[in-house]
PAFIMAR-424333 format. One line per field, with one value per residue (C-alpha): residue number from 1; z, y, x. Coordinates in nm, 4 decimals, always signed. Last residue first. Layout:
n	(NUM_...)
pz	(Z_...)
py	(Y_...)
px	(X_...)
END
This chain:
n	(351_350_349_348_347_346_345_344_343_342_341_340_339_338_337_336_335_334_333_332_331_330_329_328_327_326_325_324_323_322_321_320_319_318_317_316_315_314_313_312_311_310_309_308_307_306_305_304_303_302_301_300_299_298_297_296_295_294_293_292_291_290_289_288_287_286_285_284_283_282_281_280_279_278_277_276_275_274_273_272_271_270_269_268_267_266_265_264_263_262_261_260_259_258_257_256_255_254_253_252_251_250_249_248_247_246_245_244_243_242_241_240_239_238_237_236_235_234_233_232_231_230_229_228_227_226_225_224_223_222_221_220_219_218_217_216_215_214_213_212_211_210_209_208_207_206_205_204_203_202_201_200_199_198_197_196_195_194_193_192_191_190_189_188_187_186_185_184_183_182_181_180_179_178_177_176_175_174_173_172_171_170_169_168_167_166_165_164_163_162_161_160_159_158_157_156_155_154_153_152_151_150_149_148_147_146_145_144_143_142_141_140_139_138_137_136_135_134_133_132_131_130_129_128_127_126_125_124_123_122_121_120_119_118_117_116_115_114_113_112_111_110_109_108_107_106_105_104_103_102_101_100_99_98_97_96_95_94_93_92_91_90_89_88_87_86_85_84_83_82_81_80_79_78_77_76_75_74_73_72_71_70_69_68_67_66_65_64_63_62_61_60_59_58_57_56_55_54_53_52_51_50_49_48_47_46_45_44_43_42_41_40_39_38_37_36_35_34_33_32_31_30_29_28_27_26_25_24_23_22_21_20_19_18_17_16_15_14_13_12_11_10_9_8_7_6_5_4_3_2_1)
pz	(+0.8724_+0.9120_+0.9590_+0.7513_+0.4865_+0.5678_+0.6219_+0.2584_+0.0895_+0.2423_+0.1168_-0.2373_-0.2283_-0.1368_-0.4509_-0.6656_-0.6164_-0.6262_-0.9718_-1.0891_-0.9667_-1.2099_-1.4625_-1.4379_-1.4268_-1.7667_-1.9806_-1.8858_-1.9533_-2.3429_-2.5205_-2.7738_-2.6105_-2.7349_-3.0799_-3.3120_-3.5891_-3.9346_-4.3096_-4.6246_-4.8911_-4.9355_-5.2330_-5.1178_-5.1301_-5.4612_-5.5755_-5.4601_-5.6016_-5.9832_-5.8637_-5.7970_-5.9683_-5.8311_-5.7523_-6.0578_-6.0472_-5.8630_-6.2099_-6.1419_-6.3995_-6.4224_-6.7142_-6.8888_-6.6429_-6.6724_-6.5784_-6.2653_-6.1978_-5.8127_-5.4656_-5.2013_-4.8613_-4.6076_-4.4874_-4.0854_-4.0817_-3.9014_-4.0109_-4.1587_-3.8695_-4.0100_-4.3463_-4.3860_-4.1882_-4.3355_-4.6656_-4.6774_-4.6095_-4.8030_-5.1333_-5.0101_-4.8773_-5.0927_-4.9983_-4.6775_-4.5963_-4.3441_-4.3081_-4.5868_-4.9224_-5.0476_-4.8280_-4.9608_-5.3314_-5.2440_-5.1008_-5.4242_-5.6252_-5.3953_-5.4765_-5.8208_-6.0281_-6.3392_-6.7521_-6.7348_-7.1427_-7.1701_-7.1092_-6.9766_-6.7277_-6.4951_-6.3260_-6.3306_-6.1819_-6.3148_-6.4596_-6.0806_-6.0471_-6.2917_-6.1411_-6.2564_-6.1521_-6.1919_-5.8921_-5.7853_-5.8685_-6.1791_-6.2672_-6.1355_-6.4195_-6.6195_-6.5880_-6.5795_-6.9288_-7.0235_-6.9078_-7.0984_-7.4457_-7.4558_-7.3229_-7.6694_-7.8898_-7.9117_-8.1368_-7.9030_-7.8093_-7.4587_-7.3659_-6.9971_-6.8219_-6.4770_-6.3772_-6.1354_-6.1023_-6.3578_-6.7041_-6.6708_-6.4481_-6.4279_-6.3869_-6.5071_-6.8003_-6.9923_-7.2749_-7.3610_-7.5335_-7.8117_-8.1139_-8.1023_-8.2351_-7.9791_-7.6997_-7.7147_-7.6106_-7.2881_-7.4011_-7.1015_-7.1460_-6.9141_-7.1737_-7.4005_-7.6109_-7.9662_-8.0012_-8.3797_-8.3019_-8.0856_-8.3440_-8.5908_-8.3072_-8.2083_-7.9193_-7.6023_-7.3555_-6.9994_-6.7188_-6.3536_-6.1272_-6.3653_-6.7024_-6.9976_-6.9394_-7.1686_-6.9479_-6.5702_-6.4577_-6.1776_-5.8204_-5.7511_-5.6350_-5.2452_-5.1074_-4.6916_-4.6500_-4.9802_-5.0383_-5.1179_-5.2841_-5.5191_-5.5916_-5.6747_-5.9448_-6.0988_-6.2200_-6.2839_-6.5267_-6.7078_-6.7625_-6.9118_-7.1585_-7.2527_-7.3409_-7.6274_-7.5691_-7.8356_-7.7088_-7.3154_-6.9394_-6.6157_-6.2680_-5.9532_-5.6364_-5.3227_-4.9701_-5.1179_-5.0381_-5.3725_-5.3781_-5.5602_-5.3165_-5.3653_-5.6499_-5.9742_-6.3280_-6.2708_-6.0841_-5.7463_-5.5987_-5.8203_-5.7277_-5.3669_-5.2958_-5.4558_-5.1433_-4.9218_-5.0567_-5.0650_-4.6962_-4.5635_-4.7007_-4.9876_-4.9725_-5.3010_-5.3398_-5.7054_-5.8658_-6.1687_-6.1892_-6.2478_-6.2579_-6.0155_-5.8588_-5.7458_-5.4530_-5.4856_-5.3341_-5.1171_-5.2379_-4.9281_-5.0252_-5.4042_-5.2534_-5.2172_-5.2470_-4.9880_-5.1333_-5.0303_-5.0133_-5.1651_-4.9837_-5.1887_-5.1814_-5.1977_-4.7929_-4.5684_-4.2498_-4.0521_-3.6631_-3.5326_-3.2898_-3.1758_-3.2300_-2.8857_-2.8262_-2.7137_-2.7614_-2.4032_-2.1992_-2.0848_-1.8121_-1.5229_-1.6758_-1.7365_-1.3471_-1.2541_-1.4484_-1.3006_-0.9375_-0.9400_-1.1098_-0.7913_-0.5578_-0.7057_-0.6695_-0.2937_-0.2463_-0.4808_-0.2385_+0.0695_+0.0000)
py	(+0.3200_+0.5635_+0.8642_+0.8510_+0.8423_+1.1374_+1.2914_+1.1689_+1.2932_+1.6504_+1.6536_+1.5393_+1.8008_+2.0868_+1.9844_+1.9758_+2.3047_+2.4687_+2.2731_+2.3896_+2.7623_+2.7555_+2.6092_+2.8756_+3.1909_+3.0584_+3.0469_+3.3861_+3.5257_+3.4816_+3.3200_+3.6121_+3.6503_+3.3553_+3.3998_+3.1674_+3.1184_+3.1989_+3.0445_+3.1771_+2.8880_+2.7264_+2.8826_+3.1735_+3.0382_+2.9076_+3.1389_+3.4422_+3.3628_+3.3443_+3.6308_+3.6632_+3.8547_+4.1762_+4.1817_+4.3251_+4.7251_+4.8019_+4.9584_+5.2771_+5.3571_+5.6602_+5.5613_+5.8419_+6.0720_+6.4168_+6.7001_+6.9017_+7.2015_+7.3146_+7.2587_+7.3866_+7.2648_+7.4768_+7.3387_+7.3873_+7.6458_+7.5245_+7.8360_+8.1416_+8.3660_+8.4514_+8.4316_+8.7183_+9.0179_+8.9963_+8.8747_+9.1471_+9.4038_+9.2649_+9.2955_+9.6887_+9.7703_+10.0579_+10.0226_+9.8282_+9.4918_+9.3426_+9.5509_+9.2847_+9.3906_+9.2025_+8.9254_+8.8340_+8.8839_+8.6353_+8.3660_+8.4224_+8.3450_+8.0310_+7.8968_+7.9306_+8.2805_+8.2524_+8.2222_+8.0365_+7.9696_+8.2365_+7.9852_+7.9764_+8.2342_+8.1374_+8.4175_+8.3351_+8.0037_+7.6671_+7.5879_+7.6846_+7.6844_+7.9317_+8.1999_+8.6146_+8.9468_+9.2618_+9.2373_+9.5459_+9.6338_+9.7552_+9.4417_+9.2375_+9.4427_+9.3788_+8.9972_+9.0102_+9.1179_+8.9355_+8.5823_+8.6753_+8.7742_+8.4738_+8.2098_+8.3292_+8.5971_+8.8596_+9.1092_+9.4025_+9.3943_+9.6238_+9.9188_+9.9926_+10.3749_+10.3584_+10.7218_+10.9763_+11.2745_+11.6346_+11.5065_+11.1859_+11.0745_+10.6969_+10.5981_+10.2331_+10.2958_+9.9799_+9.8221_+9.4716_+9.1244_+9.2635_+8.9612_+8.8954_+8.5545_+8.2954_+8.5389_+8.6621_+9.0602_+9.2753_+9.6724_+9.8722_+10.2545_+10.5003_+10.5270_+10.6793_+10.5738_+10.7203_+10.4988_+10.3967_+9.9923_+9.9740_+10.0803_+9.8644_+9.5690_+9.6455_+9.8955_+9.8034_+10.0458_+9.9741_+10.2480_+10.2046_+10.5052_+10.6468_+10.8666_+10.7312_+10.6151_+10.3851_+10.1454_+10.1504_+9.8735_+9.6787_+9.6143_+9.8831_+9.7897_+9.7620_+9.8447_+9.7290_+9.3637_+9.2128_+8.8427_+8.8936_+9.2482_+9.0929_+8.7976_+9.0343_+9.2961_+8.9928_+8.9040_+9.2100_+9.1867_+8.8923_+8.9510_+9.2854_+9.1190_+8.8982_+9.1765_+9.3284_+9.5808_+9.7804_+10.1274_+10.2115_+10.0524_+10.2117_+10.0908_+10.3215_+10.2262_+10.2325_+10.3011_+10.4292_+10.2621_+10.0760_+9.8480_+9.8984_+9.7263_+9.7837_+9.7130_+9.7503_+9.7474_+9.4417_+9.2579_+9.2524_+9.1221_+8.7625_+8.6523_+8.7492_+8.6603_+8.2725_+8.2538_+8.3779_+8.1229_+7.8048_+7.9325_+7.9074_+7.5988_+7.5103_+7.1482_+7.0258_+6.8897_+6.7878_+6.9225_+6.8294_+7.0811_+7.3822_+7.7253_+7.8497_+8.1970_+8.0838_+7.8639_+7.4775_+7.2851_+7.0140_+6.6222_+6.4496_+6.4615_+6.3227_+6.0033_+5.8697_+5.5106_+5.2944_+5.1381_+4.7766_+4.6370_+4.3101_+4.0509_+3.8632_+3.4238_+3.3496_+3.3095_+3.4917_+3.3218_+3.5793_+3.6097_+3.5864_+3.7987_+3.6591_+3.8882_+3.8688_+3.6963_+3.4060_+3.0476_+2.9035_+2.7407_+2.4150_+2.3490_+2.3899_+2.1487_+1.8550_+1.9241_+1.8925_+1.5813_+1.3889_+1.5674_+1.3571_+1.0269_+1.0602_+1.0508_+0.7980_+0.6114_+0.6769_+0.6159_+0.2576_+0.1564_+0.1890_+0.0000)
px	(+0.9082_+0.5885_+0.8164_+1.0734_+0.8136_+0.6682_+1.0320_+1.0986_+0.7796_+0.7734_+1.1260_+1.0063_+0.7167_+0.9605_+1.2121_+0.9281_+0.7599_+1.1129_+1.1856_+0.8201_+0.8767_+1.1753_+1.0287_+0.7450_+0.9685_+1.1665_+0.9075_+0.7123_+1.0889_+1.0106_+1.2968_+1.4275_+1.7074_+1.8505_+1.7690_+1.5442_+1.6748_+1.5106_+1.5984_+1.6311_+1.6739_+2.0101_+2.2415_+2.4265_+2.8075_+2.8293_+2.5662_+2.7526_+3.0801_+2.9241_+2.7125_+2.3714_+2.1217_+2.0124_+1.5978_+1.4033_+1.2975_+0.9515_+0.7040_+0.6298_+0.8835_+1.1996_+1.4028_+1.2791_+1.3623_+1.1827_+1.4161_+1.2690_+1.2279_+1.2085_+1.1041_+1.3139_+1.3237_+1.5900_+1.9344_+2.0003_+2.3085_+2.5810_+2.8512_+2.6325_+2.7286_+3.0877_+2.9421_+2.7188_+2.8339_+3.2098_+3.1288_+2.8831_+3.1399_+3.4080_+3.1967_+3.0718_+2.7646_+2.6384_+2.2615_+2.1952_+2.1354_+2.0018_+1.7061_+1.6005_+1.5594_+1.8651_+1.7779_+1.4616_+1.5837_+1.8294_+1.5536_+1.3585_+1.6770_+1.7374_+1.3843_+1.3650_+1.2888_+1.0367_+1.1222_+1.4633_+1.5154_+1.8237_+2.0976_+2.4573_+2.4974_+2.2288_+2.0423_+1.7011_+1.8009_+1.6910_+2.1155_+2.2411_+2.5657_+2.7278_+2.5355_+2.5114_+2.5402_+2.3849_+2.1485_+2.0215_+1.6575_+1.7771_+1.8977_+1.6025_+1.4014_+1.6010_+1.6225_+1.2566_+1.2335_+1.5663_+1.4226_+0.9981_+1.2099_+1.4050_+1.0685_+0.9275_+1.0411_+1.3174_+1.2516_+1.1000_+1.4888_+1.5052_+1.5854_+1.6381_+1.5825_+1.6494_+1.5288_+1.7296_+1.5645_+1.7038_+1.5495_+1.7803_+2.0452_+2.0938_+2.4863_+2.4996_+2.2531_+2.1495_+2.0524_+1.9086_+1.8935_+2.0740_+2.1514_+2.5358_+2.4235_+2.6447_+2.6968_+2.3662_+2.3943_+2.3970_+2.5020_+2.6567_+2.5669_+2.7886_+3.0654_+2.7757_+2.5485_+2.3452_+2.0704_+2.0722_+2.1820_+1.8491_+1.6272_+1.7017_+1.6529_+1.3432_+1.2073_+1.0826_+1.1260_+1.1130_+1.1243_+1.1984_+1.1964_+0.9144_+0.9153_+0.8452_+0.4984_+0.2754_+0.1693_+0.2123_+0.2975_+0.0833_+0.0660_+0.3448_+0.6707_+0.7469_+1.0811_+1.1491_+1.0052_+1.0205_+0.8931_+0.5808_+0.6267_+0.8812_+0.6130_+0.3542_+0.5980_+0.7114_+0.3390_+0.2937_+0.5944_+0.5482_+0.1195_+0.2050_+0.4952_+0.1797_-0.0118_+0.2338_+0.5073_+0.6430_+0.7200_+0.6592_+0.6822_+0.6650_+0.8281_+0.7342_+0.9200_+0.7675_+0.9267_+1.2424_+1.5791_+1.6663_+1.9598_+2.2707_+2.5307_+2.8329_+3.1223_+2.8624_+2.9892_+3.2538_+2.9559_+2.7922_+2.4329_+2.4323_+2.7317_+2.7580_+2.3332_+2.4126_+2.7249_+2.4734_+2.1966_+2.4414_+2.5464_+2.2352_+2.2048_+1.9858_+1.8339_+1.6716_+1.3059_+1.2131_+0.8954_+0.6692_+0.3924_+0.5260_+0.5395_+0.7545_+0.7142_+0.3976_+0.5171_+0.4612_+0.1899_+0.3393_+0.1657_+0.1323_-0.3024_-0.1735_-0.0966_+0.2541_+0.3128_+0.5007_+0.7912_+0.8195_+1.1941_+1.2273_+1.4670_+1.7126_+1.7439_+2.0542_+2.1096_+2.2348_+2.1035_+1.8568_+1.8563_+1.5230_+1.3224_+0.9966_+0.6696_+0.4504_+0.1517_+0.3297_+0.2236_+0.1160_+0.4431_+0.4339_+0.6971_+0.4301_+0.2014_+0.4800_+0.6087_+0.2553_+0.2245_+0.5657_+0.4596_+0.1381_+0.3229_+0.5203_+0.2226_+0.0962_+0.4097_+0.4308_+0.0909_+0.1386_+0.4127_+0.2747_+0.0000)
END
């Protein structure tokens, strides 16, 4: 009799042991370490719906947009070249409150459009000078005047030393004339001429690239092909990003009218170092390579394949055995260990 309590009893422990051991499947993901294997992952791109779309600024007219970084320093390095020239040493910024700009001669509706159109995003982004809302057509006098005039009548102006003549490099067609010491029927007035000739997205770059050089920026950018001011093309109808941003600091309280090249250095890029880089959408060149559809895994190797051929497997890390495992085992070998001494001394005691 003896004998069967005592192995009843230990068939008793044998299940509770077996219970305690058990462990329920876990909720919880389990970390695995992955085998290299041939087999290559595919990386899910998640699409972009048209509401994470940003809505791009009106001094760009476009669609199809690419964001670029411009550090502070790309836009004070952008403000030197563009803000001095051979002609020009200082700054040549306006100071007046609002600056008149008129235009005459052979202008068509379209050249009307161009300039208001200028005139708004200057006085968005201006903070001291404002322009007016719209030209006024058909005046020759004004603190800004544009004449258009063709060609013929261009080459019979009688100039001076003071006249600077911008032309096509590759034609010699004139894009433009201008005064670099304006003094005219006793005020000063900024009088350009400009080649009623020139057609297209030509005539709408020197328009406003008058206009910004009598608004103080005589230079020009080797860096940036999208920008108003690039040296190498004449097809850049609107200001990007980084021109708007120079405009903003040129009629800033910033700066100040005859500021000299070392000058602006000087309060510019000592306190430009660490500058967080700004968003900027602008053009874009179409890729035709560019598809929707997700581009084909890499094939192997000759040395991969020998060494990458088993299918992907997972195994299981060490720390990724739950701790609800552990705890019970250990309660069962404590459980165990005081039944078997309760055992003994009962024992001990009826023999």
């Amino acid at each position: 009799m003896r004998s069967i309590w005592i192995l009843t009893l230990g068939l008793v422990l044998v299940m509770l042991v077996c219970g305690c051991t058990s462990t329920a499947p876990s909720t919880q993901p389990t970390a695995t370490s992955p085998i290299v294997t041939g087999t290559t992952p595919v990386t899910t791109t998640p699409k972009v719906t048209s509401s994470e779309t940003t809505a791009l600024p009106g001094v760009i007219p476009s669609s199809t947009t690419t964001q670029v970084l411009y550090s502070t320093n790309d836009i004070y390095k952008h403000f030197v070249d563009i803000a001095f020239s051979p002609d020009y040493p200082s700054i040549n910024k306006w100071n007046k409150e609002l600056v008149h700009v008129a235009i005459t001669g052979n202008y068509d509706s379209k050249d009307i459009k161009t300039i208001n159109n200028f005139l708004q995003v200057f006085n968005n982004y201006s903070s001291t000078t404002k322009l007016p809302k719209e030209v006024q057509q058909g005046e020759t006098l004004g603190d800004i005047v544009l004449v258009f005039l063709p060609e013929s009548s261009l080459n019979n102006i009688n100039l001076d030393s003071s006249w600077k003549i911008s032309k096509n490099p590759e034609n010699g067609t004139i894009n433009f004339i201008y005064k670099t010491n304006p003094f005219q029927y006793g005020v000063i007035t900024h009088t350009v001429y400009i080649n009623s000739d020139v057609k297209g997205n030509a005539r709408t770059h020197w328009i406003l690239r008058s206009l910004l050089l009598e608004l103080g920026f005589p230079g020009e950018t080797l860096t940036y092909p999208d920008s108003i001011f690039y040296s190498g093309s004449d097809t850049v109808t609107s200001l990007n990003k980084i021109d708007v941003k120079a405009l903003e600091l040129m009629y800033s309280t910033k700066i100040s009218y005859g500021m000299d090249l070392y000058k602006i250095k000087q309060l510019l890029f000592i306190d430009s170092s660490g500058s967080a880089p700004i968003a900027s959408p602008v053009l874009s060149t179409p890729n035709p390579r560019a598809s929707s559809t997700p581009s084909a895994a890499p094939t192997p190797t000759p040395a991969q394949e020998g060494t990458m051929s088993a299918p992907t497997e997972a195994i299981p890390s060490p720390a990724a055995i739950p701790e609800s495992t552990i705890r019970p085992l250990s309660l069962a070998i404590a459980g165990l260990f005081v039944v078997s001494v309760g055992i003994g001394i009962y024992a001990w005691k009826k023999w």
